[in-house]
N, C-alpha and C positions, 0 to 999 in steps of 0.2 A: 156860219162856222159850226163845227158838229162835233160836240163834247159827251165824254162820258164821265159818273161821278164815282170814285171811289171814296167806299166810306166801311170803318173798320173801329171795332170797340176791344181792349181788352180784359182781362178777369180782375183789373183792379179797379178797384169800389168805380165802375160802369156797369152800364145794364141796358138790356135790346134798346128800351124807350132814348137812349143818346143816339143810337144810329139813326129813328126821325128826326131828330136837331138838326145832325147832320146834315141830310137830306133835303129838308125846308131849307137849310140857309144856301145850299150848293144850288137848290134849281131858283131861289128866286137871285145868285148871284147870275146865272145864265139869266133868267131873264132879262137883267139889267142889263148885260151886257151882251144881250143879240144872237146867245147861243142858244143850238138847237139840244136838247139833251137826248141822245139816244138808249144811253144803256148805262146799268148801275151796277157796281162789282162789291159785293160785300161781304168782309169778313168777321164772322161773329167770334167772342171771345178767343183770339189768336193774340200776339204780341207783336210791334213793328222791329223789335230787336233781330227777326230773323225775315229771312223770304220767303220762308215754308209756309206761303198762306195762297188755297187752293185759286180764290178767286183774284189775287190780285196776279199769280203768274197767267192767268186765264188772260186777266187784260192785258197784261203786256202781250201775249201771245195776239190777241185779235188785233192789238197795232200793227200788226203786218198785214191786214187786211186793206189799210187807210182808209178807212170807215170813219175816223175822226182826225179833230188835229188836238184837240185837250182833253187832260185827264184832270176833272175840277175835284178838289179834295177841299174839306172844312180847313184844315191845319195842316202844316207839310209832315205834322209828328205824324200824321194817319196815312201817310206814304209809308213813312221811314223814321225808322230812330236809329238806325245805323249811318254813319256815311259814307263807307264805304260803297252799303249798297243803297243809299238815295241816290249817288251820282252814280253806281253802274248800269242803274235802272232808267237811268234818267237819258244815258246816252244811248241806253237802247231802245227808246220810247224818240229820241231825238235824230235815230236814224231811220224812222218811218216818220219824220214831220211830226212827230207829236210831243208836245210839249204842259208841266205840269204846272195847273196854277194854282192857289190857295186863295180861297175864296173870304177870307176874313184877316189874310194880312196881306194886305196892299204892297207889292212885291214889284219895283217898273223894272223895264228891260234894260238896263243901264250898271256901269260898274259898282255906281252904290246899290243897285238893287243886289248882282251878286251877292255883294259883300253882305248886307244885309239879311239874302238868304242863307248864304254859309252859318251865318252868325247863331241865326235862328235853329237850324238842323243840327248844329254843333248843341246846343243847349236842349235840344229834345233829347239828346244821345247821352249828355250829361243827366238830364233829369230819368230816364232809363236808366244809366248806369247807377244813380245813386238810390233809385229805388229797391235798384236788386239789391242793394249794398245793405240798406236797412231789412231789405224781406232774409236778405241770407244770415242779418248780425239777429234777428229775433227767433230765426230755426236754431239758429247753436246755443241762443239763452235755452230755450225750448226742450233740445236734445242735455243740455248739462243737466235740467230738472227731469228727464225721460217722460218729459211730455208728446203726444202726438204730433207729428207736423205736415197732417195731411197724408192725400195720396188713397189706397188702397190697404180698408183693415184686413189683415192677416184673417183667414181663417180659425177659427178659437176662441177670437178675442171679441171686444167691442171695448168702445171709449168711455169712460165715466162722465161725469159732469165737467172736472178740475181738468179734463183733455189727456188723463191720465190710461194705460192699456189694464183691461179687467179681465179673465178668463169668462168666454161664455160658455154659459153650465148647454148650449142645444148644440153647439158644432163643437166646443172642444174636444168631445171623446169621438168625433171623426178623424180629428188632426193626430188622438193617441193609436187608433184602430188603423191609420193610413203606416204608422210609422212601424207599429209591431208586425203588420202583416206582412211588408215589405222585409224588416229582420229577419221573419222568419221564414223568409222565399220565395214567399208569390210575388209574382211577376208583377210591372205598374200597370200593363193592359187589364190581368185581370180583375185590380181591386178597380182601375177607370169603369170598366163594366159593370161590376158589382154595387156600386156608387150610381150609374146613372139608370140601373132598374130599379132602385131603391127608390129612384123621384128626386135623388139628392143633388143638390147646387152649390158651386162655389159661392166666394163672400161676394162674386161679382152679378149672382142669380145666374149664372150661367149652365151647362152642362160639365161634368167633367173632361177634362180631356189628358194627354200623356203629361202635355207642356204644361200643365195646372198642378198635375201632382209632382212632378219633378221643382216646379217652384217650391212646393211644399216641404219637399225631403230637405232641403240645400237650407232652407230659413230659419237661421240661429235663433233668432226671435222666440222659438218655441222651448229652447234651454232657458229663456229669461234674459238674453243678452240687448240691448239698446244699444242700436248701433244708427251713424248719423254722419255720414263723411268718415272725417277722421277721429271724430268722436266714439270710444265704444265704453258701452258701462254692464259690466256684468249684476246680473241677480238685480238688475234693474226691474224688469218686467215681470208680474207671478209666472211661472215654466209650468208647459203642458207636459213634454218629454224629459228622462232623465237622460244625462249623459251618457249612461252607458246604451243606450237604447240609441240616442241620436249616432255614434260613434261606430254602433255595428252597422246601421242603416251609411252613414257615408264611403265605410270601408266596401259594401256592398254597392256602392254609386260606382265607386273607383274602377271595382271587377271588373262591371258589367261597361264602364267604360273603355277600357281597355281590353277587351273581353272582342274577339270576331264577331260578324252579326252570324243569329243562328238560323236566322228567317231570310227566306229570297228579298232581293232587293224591286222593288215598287219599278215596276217594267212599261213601259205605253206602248201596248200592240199598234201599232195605227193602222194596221188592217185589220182590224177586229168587225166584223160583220159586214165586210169587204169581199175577203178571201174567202174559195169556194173551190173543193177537191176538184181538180179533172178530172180524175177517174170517176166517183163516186156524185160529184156533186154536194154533198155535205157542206156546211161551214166550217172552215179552220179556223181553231183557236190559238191563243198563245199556249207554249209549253215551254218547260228551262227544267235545268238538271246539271248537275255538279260534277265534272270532272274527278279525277283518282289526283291529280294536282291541288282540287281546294275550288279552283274559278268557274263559275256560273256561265252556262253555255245557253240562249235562247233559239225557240223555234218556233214554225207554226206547225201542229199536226191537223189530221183529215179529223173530225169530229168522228165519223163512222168507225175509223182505224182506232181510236181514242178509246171508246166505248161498249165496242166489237171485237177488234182485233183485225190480224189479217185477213181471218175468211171471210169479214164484209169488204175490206180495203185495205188493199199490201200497197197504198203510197208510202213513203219514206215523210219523217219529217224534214222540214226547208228551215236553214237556219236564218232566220229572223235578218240582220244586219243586211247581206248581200240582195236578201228577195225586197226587201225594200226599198234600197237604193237605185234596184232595179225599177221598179214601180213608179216611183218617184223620176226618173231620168226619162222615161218615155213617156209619163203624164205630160213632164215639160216637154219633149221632142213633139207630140201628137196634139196635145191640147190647145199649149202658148206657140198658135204660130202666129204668124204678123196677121195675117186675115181674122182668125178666132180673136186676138185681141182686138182687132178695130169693133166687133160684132159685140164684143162684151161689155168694150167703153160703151159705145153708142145704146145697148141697154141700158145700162148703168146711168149712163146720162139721163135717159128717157122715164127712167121707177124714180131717179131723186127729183124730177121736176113732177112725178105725180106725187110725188110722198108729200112735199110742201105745197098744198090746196092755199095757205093764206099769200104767200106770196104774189102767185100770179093776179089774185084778184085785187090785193093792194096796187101793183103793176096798171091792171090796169084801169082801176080807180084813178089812179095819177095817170095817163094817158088822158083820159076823160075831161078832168079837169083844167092839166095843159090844155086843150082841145079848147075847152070855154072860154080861157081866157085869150086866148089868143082871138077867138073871136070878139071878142067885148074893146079886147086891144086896139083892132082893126077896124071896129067900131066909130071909138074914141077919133080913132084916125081920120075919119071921114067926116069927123065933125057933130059925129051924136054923143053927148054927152050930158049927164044928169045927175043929179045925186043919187038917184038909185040906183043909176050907173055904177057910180063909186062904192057906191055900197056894196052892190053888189061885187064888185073888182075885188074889194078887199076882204070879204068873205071868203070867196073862190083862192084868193092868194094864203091867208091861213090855213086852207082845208090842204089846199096844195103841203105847206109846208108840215103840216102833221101827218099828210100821207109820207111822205120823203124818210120823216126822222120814227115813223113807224114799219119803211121798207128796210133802213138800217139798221134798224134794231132785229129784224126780222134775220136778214142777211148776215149779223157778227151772229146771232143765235143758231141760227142752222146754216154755215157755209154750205153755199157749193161747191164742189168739185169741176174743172175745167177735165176738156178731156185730155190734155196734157198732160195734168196733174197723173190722172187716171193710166194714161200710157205709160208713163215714168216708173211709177208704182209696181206696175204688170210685168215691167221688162226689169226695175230690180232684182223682181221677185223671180225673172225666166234666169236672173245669171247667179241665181243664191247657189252656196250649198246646199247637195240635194241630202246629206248625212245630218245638216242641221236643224235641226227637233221643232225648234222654233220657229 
């Protein structure tokens, strides 16, 4: 039987060194129990309160491969602490034959067993539930004293010792110079640029960007406000900005929000170094320009025409929309026909059996093997038999069985593709919309 281990720690007082616990107790419960372990799914500091966790939709996902029948976990709470989705997961894990066991609470298949698991997953979701209960009743003592409670310090600031926000004397007068220069007009691209040739970094060491300073403008924090839910305490925090300063800067958020865009809108040629004049031969580029209505009109022009004028190239510019659709319609009439698609799976097929080099030769490691034994089999059969015999037999039988759970593992890691799959795929793709971007 062919198991995989899921094993999953989260940010409360755990640490990597629990995910080897884990680990050690799930493979030596397979081994007591005869299972082969292929593959191991692990989510580092995540929470089982949600399913938002990368590697365990992963496993659900390669359950449709039937590569395994169990998912061995240390405790069912590192499945799930929800129940809703223990059991939704559990019956989609139960519709590819695969079933989950807990390696440390003895769990039989029987109506007390049910019960018995319910009982247990009910009380992981209780004991998650009430831990949020205490982390969320320690943020609001926390927030009523305008202590820190985690997260991302503000730009300005840093924490004291007491967990308390202090002005810092190196970035606060960024937070004053981001706020004044915006008041008094300049635009947030140019102070983003002005900031990232300077060498200067948000509180996250990152580069500046639009969406960084715009957090910036909007964050009361900088008047001195604490704020925490529904919790808000004014003149809580020491203030970088005065009020009047924060107050021009939002009425100027407001403008520019309401405010038309004054800048072309972010266009994708997708014939960009594609398209090439007839006349001329040149490349066409994109080109756009604005109606006497207001509305953004695109095109491609000749490069030559662009640059020159007519007396290198009197082509006309092609409006963008229809020369594409066009392009797009007779790639698929010319390209995807039923012949070109057989000739493309059958590549396709042909580069992914070169691209995975371990495969074939685990393949035929285990051919080789089978091969022995059956000779040795056949052997026995005839009445030659010895202890080296057997020794030998069951050497050959473990090798067998470690090549098997290292082709497994091999196969959920780098599926293949059938050419089905691959035709399926091709011919979705022949009846898409040909206007759709994506």
């Amino acid at each position: 039987m062919n198991a995989v281990i899921y094993a999953r720690y989260s940010s409360d007082n755990q640490r990597e060194e629990s995910i080897e616990g884990q680990l050690r107790e799930c493979k030596e419960y397979a081994e007591r129990s005869g299972m082969n372990v292929v593959a191991t799914y692990i989510d580092r500091a995540l929470s089982a309160k949600t399913d938002d966790r990368p590697q365990f939709q992963q496993m659900i996902r390669d359950s449709n491969t039937h590569k395994f029948e169990v998912v061995l976990v240390w405790k069912l709470d590192r499945f799930s602490r929800n129940r809703y989705d223990s059991a939704n997961y559990k019956r989609k894990l139960a519709q590819n034959h695969v079933r989950v066991v807990s390696a440390t609470e003895p769990i039989s298949n029987t109506p007390e067993g049910i019960m018995l698991e319910s009982l247990l997953e009910g009380m992981a979701e209780y004991y998650s539930a009430e831990l949020s209960e205490k982390v969320s009743r320690g943020h609001k003592e926390n927030a009523l004293k305008a202590k820190f409670n985690g997260g991302t310090i503000p730009l300005g600031y840093r924490i004291d010792e007491n967990q308390h926000y202090q002005i810092d004397p190196a970035t606060a007068p960024l937070v004053l110079e981001t706020f004044e220069r915006y008041a008094d007009g300049e635009c947030v691209r140019k102070i983003v640029e002005s900031f990232n040739a300077r060498g200067l970094r948000t509180s996250r060491g990152a580069p500046f960007s639009i969406n960084s300073f715009q957090a910036i403008l909007k964050n009361r924090r900088y008047l001195g406000e604490y704020r925490y839910k529904d919790t808000v305490i004014p003149d809580a925090i020491p203030a970088i900005i005065t009020p009047e300063v924060f107050e021009k800067v939002q009425r100027r958020c407001e403008q520019n929000k309401k405010a038309p865009a004054h800048t072309k809108t972010d266009v994708n040629y997708m014939l960009t170094t594609k398209l090439f004049c007839g006349k001329c031969g040149a490349m066409m580029a994109g080109e756009s320009g604005k109606s006497h209505t207001g509305a953004w009109h695109y095109y491609y022009k000749c490069g030559n025409h662009k640059r020159h004028g007519r007396s290198v190239c009197d082509l006309k510019a092609v409006r963008k929309e229809p020369l594409e659709r066009f392009v797009v319609k007779v790639a698929i009439e010319k390209v995807l026909k039923t012949d070109t698609l057989e000739l493309l799976a059958q590549k396709l097929l042909e580069y992914q059996n070169k691209e995975n080099t371990r495969l074939p030769v685990l393949q035929a490691g285990l051919k080789d093997i089978s091969k022995r034994i059956n000779n040795i089999v056949s052997a026995i059969e005839q009445g030659i038999f010895t202890p080296a015999t057997k020794q030998r037999l069951d050497e050959l039988e473990e090798q067998r069985k470690e090549l098997e759970a290292s082709i497994l593992q091999e196969q959920i890691a780098k599926p293949l593709l059938t050419r089905e799959q691959i035709l399926f795929w091709f011919e979705r793709f022949r009846q898409g919309d040909p206007s759709d971007p994506v």
